[in-house]
C-alpha positions in Angstrom: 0.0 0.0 0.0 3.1 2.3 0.6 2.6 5.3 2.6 2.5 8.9 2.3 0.0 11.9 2.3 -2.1 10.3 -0.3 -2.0 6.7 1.4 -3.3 8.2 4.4 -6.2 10.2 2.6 -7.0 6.7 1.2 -7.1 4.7 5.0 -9.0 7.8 6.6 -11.7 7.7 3.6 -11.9 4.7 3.1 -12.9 4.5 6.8 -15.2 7.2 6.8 -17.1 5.9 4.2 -17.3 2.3 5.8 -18.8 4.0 9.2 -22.3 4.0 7.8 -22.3 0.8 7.2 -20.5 -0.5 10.5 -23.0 1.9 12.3 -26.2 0.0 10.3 -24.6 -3.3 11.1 -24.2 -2.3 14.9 -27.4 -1.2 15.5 -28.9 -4.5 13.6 -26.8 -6.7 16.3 -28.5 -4.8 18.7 -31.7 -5.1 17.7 -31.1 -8.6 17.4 -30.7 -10.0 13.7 -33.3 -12.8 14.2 -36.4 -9.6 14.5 -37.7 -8.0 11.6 -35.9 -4.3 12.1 -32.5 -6.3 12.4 -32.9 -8.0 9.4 -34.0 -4.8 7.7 -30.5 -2.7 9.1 -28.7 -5.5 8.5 -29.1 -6.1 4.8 -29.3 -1.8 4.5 -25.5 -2.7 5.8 -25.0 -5.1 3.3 -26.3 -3.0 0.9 -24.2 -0.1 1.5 -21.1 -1.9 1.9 -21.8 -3.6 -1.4 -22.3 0.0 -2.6 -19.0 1.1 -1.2 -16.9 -1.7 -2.9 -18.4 -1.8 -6.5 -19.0 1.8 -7.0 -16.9 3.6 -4.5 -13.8 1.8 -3.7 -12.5 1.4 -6.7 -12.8 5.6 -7.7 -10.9 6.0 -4.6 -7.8 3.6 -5.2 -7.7 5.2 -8.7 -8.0 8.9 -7.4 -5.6 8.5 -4.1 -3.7 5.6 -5.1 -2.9 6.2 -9.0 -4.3 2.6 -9.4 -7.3 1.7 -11.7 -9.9 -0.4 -10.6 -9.6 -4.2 -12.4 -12.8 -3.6 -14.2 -11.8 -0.5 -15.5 -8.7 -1.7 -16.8 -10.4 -5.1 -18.5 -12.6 -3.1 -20.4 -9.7 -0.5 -21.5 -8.1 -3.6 -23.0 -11.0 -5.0 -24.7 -11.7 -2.0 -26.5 -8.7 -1.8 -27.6 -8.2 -5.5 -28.6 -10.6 -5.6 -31.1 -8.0 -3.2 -33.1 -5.4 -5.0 -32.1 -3.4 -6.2 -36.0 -0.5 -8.4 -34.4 0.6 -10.6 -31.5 3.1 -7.9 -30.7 0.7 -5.3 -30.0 -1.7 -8.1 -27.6 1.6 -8.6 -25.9 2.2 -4.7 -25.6 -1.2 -4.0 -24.2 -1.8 -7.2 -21.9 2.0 -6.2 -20.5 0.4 -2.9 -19.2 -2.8 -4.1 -18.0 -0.9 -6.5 -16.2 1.4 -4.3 -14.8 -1.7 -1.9 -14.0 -4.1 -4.2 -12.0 -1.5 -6.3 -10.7 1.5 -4.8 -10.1 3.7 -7.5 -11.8 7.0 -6.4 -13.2 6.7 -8.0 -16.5 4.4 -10.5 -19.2 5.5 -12.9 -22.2 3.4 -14.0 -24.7 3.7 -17.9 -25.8 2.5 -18.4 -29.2 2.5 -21.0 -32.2 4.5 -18.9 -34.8 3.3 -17.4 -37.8 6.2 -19.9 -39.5 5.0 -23.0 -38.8 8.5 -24.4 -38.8 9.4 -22.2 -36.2 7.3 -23.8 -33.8 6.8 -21.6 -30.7 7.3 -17.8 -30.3 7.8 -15.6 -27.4 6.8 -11.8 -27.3 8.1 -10.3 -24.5 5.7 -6.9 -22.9 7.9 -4.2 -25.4 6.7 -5.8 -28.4 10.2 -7.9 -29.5 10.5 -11.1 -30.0 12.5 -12.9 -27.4 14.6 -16.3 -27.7 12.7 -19.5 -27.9 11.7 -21.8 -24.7 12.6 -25.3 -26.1 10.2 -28.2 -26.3 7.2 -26.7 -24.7 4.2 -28.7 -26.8 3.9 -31.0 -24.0 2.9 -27.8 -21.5 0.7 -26.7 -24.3 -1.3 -29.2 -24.5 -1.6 -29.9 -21.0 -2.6 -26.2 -20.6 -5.1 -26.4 -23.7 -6.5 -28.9 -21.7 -6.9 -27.3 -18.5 -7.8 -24.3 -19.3 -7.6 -22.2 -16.2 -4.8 -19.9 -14.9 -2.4 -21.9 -12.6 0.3 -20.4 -10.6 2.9 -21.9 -8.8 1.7 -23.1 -5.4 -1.7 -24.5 -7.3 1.0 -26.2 -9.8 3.1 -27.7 -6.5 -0.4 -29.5 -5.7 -0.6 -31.1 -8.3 3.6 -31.7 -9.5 2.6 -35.6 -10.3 1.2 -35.1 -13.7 3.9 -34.7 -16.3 2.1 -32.2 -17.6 1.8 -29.9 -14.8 5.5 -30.9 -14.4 6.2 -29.6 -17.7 4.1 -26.5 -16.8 6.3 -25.8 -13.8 9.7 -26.2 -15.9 8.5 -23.5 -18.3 7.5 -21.1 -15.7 11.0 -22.1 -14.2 12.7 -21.4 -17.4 11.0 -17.9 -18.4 10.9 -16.9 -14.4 7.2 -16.7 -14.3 4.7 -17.5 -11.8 1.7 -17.4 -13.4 0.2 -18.6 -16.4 -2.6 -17.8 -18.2 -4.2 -20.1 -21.1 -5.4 -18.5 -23.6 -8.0 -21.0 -25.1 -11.1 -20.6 -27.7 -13.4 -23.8 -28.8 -10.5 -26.4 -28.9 -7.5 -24.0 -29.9 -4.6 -22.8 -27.5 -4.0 -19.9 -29.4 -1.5 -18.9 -27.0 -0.5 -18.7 -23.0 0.6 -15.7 -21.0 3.1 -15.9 -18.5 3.0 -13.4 -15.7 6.0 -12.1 -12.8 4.9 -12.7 -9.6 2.1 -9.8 -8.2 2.3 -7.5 -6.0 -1.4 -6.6 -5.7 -3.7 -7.0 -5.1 -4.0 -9.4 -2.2 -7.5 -10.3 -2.1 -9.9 -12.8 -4.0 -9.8 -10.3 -7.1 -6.3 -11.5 -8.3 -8.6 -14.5 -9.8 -11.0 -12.4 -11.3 -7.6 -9.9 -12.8 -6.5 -13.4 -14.3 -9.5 -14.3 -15.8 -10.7 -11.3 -17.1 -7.0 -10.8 -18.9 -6.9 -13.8 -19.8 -10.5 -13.6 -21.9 -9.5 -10.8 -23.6 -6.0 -11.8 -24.3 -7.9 -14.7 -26.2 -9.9 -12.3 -27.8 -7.2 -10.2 -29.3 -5.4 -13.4 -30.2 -7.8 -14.4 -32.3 -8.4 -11.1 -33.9 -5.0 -10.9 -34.8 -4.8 -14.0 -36.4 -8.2 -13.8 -38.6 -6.3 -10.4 -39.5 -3.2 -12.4 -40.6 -5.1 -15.1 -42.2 -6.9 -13.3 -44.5 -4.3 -11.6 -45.9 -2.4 -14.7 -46.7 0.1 -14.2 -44.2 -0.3 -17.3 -42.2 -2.3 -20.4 -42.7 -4.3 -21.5 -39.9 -4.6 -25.0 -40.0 -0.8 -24.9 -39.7 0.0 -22.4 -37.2 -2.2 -24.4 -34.7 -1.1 -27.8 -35.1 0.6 -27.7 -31.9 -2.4 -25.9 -30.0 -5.0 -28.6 -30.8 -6.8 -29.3 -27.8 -10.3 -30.4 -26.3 -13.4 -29.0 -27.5 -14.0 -25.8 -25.7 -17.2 -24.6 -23.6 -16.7 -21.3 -24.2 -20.4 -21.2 -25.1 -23.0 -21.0 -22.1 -23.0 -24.0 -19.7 -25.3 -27.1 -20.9 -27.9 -26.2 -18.4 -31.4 -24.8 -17.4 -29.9 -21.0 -16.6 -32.5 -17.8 -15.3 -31.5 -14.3 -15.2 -34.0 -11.0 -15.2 -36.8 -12.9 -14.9 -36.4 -15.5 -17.8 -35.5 -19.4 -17.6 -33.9 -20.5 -20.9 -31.3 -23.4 -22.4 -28.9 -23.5 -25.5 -27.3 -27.0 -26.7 -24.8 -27.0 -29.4 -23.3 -29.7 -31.5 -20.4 -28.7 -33.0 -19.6 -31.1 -36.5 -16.0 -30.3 -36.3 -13.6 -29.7 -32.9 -13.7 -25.9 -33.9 -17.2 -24.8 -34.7 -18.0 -21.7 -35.8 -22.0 -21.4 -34.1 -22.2 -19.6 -31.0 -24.9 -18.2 -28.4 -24.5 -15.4 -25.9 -26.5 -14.5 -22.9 -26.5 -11.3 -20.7 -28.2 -10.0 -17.9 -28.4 -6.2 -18.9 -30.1 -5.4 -15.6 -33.8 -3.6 -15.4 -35.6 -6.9 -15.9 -33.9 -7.2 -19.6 -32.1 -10.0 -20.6 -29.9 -9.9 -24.2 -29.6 -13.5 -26.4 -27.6 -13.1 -29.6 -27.0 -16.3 -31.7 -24.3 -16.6 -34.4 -23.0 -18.7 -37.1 -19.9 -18.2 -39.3 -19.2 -19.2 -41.9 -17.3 -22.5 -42.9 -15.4 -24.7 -40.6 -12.4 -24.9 -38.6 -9.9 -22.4 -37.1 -10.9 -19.2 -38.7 -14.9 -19.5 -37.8 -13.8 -20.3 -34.1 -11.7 -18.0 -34.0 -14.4 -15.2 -35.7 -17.1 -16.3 -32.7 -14.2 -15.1 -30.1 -13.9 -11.6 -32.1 -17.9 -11.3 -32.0 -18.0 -12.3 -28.2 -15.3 -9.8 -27.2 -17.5 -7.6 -29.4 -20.9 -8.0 -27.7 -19.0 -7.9 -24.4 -17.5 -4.5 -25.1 -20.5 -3.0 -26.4 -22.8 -4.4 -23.4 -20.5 -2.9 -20.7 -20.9 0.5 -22.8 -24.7 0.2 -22.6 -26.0 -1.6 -19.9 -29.6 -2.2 -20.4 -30.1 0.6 -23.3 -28.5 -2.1 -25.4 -30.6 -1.9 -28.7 -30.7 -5.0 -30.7 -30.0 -2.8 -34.1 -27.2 -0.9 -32.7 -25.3 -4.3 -31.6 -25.8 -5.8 -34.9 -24.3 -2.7 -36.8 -21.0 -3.1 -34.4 -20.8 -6.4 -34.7 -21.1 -6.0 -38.7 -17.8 -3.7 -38.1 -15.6 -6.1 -36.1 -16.7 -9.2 -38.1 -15.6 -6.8 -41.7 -12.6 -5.9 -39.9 -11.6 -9.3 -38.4 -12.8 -11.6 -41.4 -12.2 -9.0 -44.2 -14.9 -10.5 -46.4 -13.1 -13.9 -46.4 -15.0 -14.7 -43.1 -18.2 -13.9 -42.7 -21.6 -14.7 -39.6 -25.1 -14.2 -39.6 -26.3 -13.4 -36.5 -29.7 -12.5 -34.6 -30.0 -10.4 -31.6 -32.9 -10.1 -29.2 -33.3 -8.5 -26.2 -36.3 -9.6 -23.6 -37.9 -7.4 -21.5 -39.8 -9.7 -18.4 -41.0 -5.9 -16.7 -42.9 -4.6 -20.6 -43.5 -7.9 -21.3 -42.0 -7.6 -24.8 -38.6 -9.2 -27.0 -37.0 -6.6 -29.1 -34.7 -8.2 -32.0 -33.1 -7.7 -35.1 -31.7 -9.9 -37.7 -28.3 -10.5 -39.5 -29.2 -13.0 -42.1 -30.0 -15.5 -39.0 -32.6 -17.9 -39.4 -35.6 -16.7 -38.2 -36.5 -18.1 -34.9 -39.8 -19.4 -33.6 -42.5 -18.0 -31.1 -44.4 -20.8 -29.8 -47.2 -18.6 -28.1 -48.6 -19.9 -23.9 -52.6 -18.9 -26.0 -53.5 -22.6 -27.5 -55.7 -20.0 -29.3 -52.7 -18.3 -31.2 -50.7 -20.1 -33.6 -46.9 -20.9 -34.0 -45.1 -17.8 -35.3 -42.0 -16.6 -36.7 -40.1 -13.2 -35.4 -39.4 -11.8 -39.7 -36.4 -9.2 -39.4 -34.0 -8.8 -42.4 -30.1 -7.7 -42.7 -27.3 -8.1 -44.5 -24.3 -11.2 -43.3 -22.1 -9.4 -40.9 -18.9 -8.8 -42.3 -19.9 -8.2 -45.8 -19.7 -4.9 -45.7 -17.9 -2.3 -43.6 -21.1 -0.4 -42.6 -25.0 -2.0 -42.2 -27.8 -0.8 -40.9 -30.0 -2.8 -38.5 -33.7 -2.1 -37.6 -34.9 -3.1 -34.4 -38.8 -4.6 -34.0 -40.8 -5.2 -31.1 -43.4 -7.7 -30.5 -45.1 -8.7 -27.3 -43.4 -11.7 -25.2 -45.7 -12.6 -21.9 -46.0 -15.2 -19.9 -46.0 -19.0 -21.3 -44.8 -17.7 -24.3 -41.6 -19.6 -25.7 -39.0 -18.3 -27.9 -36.6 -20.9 -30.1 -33.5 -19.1 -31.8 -31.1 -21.8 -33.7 -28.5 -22.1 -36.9 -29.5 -23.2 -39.9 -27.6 -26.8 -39.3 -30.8 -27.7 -38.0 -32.8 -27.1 -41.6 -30.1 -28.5 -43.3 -29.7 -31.3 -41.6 -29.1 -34.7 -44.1 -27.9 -32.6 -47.2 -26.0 -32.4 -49.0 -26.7 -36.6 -49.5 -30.2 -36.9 -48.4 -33.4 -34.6 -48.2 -33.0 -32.1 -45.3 -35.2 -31.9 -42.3 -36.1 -28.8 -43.4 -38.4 -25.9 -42.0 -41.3 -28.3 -42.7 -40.5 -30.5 -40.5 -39.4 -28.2 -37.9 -42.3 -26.5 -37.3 -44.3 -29.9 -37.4 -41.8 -30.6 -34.2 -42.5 -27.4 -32.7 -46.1 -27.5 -32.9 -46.6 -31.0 -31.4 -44.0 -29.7 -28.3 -46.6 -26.8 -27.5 -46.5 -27.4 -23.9 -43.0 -28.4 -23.3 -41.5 -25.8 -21.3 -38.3 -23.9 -22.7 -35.5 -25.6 -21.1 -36.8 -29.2 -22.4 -37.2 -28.4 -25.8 -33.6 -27.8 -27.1 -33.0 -31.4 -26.6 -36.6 -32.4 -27.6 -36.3 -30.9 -30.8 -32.6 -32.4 -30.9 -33.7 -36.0 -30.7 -36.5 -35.0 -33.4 -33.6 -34.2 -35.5 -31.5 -37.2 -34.5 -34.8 -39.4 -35.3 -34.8 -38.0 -38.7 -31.1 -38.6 -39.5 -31.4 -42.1 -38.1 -27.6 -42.5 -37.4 -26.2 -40.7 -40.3 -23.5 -37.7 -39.8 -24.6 -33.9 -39.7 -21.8 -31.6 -41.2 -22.7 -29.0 -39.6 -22.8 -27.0 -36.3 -26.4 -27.4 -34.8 -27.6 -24.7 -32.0 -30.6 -24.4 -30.3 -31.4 -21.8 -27.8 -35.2 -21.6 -26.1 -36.1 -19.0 -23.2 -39.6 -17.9 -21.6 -40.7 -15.8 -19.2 -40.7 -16.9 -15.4 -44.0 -16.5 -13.4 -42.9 -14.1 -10.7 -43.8 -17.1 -7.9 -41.1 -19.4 -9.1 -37.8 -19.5 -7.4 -34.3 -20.4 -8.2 -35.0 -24.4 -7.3 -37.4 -24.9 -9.6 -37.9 -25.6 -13.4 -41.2 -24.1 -14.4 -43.7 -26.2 -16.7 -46.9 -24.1 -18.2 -50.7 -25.9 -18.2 -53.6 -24.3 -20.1 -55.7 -22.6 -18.1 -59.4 -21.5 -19.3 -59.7 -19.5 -22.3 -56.3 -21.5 -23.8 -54.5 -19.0 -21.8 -50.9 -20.8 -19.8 -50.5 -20.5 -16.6 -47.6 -21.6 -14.9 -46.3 -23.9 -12.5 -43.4 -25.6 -10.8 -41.9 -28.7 -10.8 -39.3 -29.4 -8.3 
């Protein structure tokens, strides 16, 4: 912490501004916690705490302390990844976001090099090149596999694998202490190696790590589209060493609820790197964002082009926080993807952003399927959500229009890629938006979070054990009726008039 005039103001203020809460907190304890006022002062404590940490805390470190808060600094470097044109300037940038947040006195960049003879290259945080590290594949893969950032004591624990061995004789060799994987849907596009940090102390060094880390990837990938389509590098060769796992990047296989809605996206990826994706967000206010994508083609690049438009919709959500309009995210998406891909690459995409308080879905559509409203009214029939836009990327500006269409309770809404449709060509007939919406209608009461894998099987039925060779992604969401709770799925009935009503099943 050092000391010093402004160290001091930083101790006294920081005090000051904890009193309130201490002073809630005492009184609650008085009161005794277990009575109705107690509880109340004790989560107004809470509360303000909370509010001095998120909001305050980190203003004050930056004003007193010349040190940037760790969000601030994450999103600082993924704006400025997405412009990012080689693995010098990522290495430039993450050296001083590293340095910034966590006080280390220097980064290298691992990556596969550009020459695929050349095997392994080492950036170092001014941009050069440094010497190579020797036979490191081993470390690489072990990392690809893993994953997560390691440092040494977490390494120690776990010394008898030979690939955490190798891990530790790397960081040994470039005196690091923590490493960073940078990893994207099966590829280990590169690691960062960090000095050992000085700050801070706290559980936040894990959040520093991970959010570099993500956008490290990001900026990685960007980098290399940029490269790769203009014939500098090829990526199926550059990455033969960073071949790893399939990757979840994508949202966990699960039932998930945020703002109000319960929803659940499956993927199945044709090739190790697929090129679908699906993004969720709480955006706060009772608004929830979905955005599905699908580039184009298979393999490295398309992988590689969902990590650009992730970073992407990241940067622009943290700019807009629930204002976020569905048109707006399209049209900066359409300008990373041009950028990034350069025509070569190209994703359609559909954006949508729920709204459980006016009861409505606003959306917009870049050459996306469109999805499927299957409405809670028995009385209404099966609808599709018709917006039109250009491919992202094939142009360097597009304009979006947002619609609007009401979204209440019971109702279901099914976003997917068009590996679905085309499942069985090009050797057989496809299943085919026929068939689909047969499948949907006959699933009119299934709730959200069944029918990704209902309408999976119905797919896998059809193909009866022949290969899809495509990505297939499903993502289904609904409203939650304000009674359910966190430990329960909801399922929908119909009530009189054909109007759903919900309930819960444990």
């Amino acid at each position: 912490m050092g000391s010093g005039p402004d160290a001091k103001r930083w101790w006294m203020t920081s005090l000051a501004t904890a009193l309130p809460a201490a002073g809630l907190a005492a009184t609650a304890g008085a009161l005794d916690l277990g009575s109705y006022a107690g509880m109340m002062l004790g989560g107004a404590a809470a509360a303000c705490l909370g509010a001095l940490l998120v909001f305050f805390q980190p203003r004050l470190d930056e004003k007193l302390l010349g040190r940037p808060s760790i969000a601030a600094v994450a999103r600082a470097f993924l704006s400025r990844a997405l412009a990012m044109r080689s693995a010098s300037d990522v290495a430039v940038e993450l050296d001083a976001a590293a340095k910034q947040t966590l006080g280390v006195e220097r980064t290298l960049l691992i990556i596969p090099s550009p020459d695929a003879e050349q095997g392994i290259a080492v950036l170092g945080g001014d941009g050069d090149e440094s010497p190579a590290v020797g036979d490191a594949e081993k470390a690489f893969q072990w990392l690809g596999a893993s994953g997560v950032p390691w440092d040494l004591a977490s390494l120690g624990a776990v010394r008898d694998d030979d690939g955490a061995r190798a891990t530790l004789d790397l960081l040994e060799r470039l005196r690091g202490h923590v490493v960073l994987p940078l990893r994207h849907r099966g590829l280990l596009l590169g690691l960062a190696v960090l000095s050992e940090p000085t700050r801070p102390t706290d559980g936040s060094k894990e959040v520093a790590y991970r959010s570099l880390g993500a956008h490290a990837t990001v900026a990685l990938a960007n980098t290399y589209l940029d490269a790769d389509a203009r014939g500098q590098t090829k990526l199926s060769k550059a990455f033969d060493l960073a071949t790893a796992i399939q990757e979840a990047l994508l949202p966990e296989d699960r039932t998930l609820k945020r703002a109000g809605f319960q929803f659940r996206g499956l993927v199945r990826a044709a090739a190790e790197c697929g090129g679908d994706l699906w993004i969720h967000h709480d955006l706060g206010q009772g608004r929830l964002l979905l955005v599905i994508g699908d580039a184009t083609g298979h393999g490295a690049a398309p992988a590689m082009l969902t990590a650009v438009a992730k970073g992407t919709v990241e940067a622009m959500r943290q700019a807009a926080g629930a204002d976020l309009d569905p048109a707006r995210l399209l049209s900066g998406l359409n300008r990373a993807i041009h950028r990034a891909g350069r025509t070569r690459y190209l994703m359609t995409a559909f954006a949508a952003v729920l709204d459980s308080h006016a009861g409505t879905v606003r959306f917009a559509n870049a050459g996306q399927n469109f999805p499927y409203l299957i409405p809670g009214d028995v009385a209404r029939r099966l609808e599709q959500l018709v917006a039109r836009g250009n491919t992202l990327g094939a142009e360097a500006e597009a304009a979006y229009t947002t619609q609007s269409r009401a979204f209440q309770l019971g109702d279901r809404l099914v976003l997917y890629t068009d590996g679905l449709v085309d499942a069985g060509s090009p050797y057989a007939e496809p299943f085919g938006e026929k068939r689909f919406r047969s499948a949907l209608m006959s699933m009119a009461e299934t709730p959200a979070p069944k029918l990704p894998a209902a309408i999976l099987s119905a797919v896998d039925r059809y193909m009866d054990g022949r290969p899809i060779f495509d990505d297939v992604t499903v993502v289904a969401a609904e409203v939650l009726p304000p009674e359910a709770d966190s430990g329960t799925e909801v399922s929908y009935t119909t009530g009189p008039g054909g109007r759903a009503r919900g309930g819960t099943r444990p």
